[in-house]
Kinemage of the C-alpha trace (Angstrom):
@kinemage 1
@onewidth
@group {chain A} dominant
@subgroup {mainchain}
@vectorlist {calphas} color= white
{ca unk a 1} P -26.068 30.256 -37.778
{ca unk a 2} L -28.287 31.295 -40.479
{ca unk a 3} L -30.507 34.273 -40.773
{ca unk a 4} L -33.391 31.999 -39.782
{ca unk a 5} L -31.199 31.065 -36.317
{ca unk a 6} L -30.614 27.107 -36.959
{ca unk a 7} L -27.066 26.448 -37.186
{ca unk a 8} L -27.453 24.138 -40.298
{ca unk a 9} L -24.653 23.576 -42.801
{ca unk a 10} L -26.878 25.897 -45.994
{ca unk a 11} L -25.660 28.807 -43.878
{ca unk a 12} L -21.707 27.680 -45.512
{ca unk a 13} L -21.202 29.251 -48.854
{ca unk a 14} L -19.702 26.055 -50.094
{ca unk a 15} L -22.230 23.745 -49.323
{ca unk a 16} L -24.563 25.759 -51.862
{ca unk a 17} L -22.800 23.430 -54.713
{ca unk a 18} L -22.365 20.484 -52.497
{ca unk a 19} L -26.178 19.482 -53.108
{ca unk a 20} L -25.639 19.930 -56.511
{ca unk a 21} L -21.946 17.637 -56.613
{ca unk a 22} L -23.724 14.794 -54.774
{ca unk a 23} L -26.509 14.253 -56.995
{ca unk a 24} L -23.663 14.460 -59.990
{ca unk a 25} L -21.363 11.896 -58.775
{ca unk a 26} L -24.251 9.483 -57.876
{ca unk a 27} L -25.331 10.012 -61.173
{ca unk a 28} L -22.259 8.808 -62.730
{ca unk a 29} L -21.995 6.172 -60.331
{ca unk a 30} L -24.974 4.446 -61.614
{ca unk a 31} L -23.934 5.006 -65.193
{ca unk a 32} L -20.273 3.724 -64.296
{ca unk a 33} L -22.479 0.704 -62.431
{ca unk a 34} L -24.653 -0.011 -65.382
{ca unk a 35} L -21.558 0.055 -68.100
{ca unk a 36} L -19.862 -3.293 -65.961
{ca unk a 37} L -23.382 -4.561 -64.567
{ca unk a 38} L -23.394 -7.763 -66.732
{ca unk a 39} L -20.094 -9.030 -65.704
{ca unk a 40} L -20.944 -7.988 -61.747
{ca unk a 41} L -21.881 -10.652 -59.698
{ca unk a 42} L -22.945 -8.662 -56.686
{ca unk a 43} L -22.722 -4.806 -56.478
{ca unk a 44} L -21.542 -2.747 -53.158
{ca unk a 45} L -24.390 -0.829 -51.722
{ca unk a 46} L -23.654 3.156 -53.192
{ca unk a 47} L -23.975 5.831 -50.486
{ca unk a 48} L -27.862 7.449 -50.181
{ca unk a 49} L -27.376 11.335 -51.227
{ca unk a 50} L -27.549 11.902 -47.731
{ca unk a 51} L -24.461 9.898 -46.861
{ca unk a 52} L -22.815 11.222 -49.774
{ca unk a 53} L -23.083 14.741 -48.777
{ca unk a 54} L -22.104 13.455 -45.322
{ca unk a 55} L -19.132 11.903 -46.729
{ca unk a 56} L -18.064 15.113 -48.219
{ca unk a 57} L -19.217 17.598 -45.603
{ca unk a 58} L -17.069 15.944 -42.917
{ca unk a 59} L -14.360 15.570 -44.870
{ca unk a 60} L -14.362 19.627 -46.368
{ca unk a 61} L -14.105 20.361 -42.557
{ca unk a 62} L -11.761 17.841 -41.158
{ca unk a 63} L -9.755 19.182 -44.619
{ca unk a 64} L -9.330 22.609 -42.598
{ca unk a 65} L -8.149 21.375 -39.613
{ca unk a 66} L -4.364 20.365 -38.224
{ca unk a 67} L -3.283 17.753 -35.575
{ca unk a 68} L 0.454 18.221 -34.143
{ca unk a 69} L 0.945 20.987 -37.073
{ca unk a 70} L 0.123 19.018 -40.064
{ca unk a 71} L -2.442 19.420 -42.272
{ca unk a 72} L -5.431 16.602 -42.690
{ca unk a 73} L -4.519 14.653 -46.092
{ca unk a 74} L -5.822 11.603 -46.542
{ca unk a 75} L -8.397 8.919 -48.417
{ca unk a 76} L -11.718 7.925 -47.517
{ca unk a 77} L -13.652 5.089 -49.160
{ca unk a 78} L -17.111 3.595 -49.096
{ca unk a 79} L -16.119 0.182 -48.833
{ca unk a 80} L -14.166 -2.236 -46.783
{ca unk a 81} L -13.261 -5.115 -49.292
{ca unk a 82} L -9.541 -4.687 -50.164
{ca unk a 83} L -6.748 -7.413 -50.301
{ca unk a 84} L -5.192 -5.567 -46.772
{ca unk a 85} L -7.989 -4.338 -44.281
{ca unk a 86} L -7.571 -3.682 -40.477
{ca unk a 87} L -11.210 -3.510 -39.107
{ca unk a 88} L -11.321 -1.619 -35.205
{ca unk a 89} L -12.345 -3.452 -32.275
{ca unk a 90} L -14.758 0.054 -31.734
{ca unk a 91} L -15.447 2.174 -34.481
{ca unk a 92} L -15.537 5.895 -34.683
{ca unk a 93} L -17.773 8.355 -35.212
{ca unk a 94} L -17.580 10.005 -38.798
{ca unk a 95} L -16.619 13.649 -38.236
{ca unk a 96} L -14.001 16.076 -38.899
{ca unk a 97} L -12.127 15.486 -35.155
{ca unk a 98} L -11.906 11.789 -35.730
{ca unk a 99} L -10.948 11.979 -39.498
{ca unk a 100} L -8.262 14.853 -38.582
{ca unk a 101} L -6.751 12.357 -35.355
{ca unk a 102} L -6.444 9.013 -37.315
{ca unk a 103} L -5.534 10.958 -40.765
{ca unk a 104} L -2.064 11.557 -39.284
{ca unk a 105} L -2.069 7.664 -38.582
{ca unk a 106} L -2.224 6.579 -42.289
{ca unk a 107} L 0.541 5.954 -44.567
{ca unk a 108} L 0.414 6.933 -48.171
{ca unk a 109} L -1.189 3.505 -49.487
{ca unk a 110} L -3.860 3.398 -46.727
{ca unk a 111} L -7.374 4.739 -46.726
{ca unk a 112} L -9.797 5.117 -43.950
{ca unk a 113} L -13.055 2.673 -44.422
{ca unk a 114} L -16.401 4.075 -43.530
{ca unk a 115} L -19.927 2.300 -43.865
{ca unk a 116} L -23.199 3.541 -42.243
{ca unk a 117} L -24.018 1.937 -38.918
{ca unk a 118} L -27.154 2.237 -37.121
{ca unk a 119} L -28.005 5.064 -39.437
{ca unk a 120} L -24.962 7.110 -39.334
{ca unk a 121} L -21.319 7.061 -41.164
{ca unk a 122} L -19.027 5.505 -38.466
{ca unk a 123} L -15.129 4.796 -39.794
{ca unk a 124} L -14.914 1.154 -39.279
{ca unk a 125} L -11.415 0.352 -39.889
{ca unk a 126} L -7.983 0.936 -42.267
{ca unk a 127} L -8.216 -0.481 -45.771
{ca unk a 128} L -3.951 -1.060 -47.302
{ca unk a 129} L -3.182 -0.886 -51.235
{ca unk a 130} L -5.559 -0.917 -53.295
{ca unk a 131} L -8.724 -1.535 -53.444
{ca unk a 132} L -9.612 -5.184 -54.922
{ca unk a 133} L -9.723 -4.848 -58.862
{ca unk a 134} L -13.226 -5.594 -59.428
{ca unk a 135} L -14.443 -3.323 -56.786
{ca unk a 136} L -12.519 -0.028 -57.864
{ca unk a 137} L -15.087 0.875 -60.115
{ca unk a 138} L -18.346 0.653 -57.343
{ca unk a 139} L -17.030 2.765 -54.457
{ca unk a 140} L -16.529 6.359 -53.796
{ca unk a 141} L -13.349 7.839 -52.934
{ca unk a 142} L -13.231 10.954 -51.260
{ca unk a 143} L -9.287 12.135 -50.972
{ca unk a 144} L -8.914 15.259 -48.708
{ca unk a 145} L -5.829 16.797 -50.706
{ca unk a 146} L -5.135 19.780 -48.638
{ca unk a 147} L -6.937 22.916 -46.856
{ca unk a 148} L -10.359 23.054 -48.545
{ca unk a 149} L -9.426 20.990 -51.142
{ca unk a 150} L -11.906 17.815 -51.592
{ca unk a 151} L -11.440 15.520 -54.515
{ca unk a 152} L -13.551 12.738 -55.333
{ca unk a 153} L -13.355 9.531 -57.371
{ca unk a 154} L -15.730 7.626 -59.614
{ca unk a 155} L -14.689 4.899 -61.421
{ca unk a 156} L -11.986 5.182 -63.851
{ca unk a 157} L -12.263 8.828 -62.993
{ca unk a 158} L -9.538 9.944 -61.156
{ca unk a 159} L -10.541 12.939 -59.867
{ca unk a 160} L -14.131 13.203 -61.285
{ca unk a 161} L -15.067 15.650 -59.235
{ca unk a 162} L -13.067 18.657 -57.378
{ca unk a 163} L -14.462 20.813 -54.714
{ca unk a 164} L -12.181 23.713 -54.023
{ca unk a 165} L -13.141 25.778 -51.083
{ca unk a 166} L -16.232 27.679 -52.614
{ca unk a 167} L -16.378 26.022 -55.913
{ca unk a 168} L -16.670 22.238 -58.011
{ca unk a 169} L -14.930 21.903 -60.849
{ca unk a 170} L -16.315 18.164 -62.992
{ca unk a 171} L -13.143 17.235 -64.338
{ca unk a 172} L -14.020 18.034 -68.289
{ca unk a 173} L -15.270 15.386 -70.592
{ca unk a 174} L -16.729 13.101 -67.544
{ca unk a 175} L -20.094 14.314 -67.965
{ca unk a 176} L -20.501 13.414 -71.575
């Protein structure tokens, strides 16, 4: 809890920056979006800031956390349009217990899918390979690459952003 008593997530010392990385990557994200928007025929919805910082929030914590004695590693992507996809009959909330448990689930060329639902981030299904060619470039890709360690995705840049614990590092040259 915070000094004020509400148990928000400000109180964290990382999420200080997080406000900050959200409104960057979306940023790029809409110039990425405009460079290709002439030979687009339909775009993918982009997360709201609020998702966003959902997206990354529940990852950072789900990055701290171990199931059977192995740590959380795995991708997470804004989309469900890939050549491969295995949608659940139920979906799942979005949140560090349910990212940790199907995490250990995933094999190395598999990503978790997760669209809002009913006004919330639910994980909707397993995406395999990659992601179809023309979409690669519309859809954020959070990858939880160890304790703490959050990268993200944007585009042709791979990792755009990196949020380490209690600092984000822009990758250099990507904000040009």
């Amino acid at each position: 809890m915070n000094q004020s008593g509400d148990s928000s997530l400000g109180a964290f010392p990382w999420i200080n920056f997080l406000e900050d990385g959200v409104d960057i990557i979306l940023r790029k994200f809409q110039e990425e979006r405009s460079d290709v928007a002439s030979s687009a025929k339909e775009s993918l919805p982009l997360p709201t800031h609020a998702e966003m910082r959902d997206m990354l929030s529940n990852a950072f914590w789900a990055s701290l956390k171990q199931n059977e004695l192995r740590p959380t590693r795995c991708s997470i992507a804004f989309t469900d349009r890939t050549e491969r996809f295995l949608r659940f009959e139920n979906d799942f909330p979005y949140d560090s217990v349910h990212i940790s448990k199907l995490a250990q689930a995933l094999t190395k060329d598999a990503w978790l899918s997760v669209l809002p639902r009913n006004g919330e981030l639910r994980i909707i299904g397993i995406g395999y390979g990659f992601l179809l060619p023309s979409r690669c470039l519309e859809v954020p890709v959070v990858k939880i690459a160890g304790p703490g360690l959050i990268k993200v995705d944007v585009g042709f840049n791979r990792p755009f952003i990196i949020f380490n614990e209690s600092s984000a590092t822009v990758v250099k040259g990507f904000l040009d």
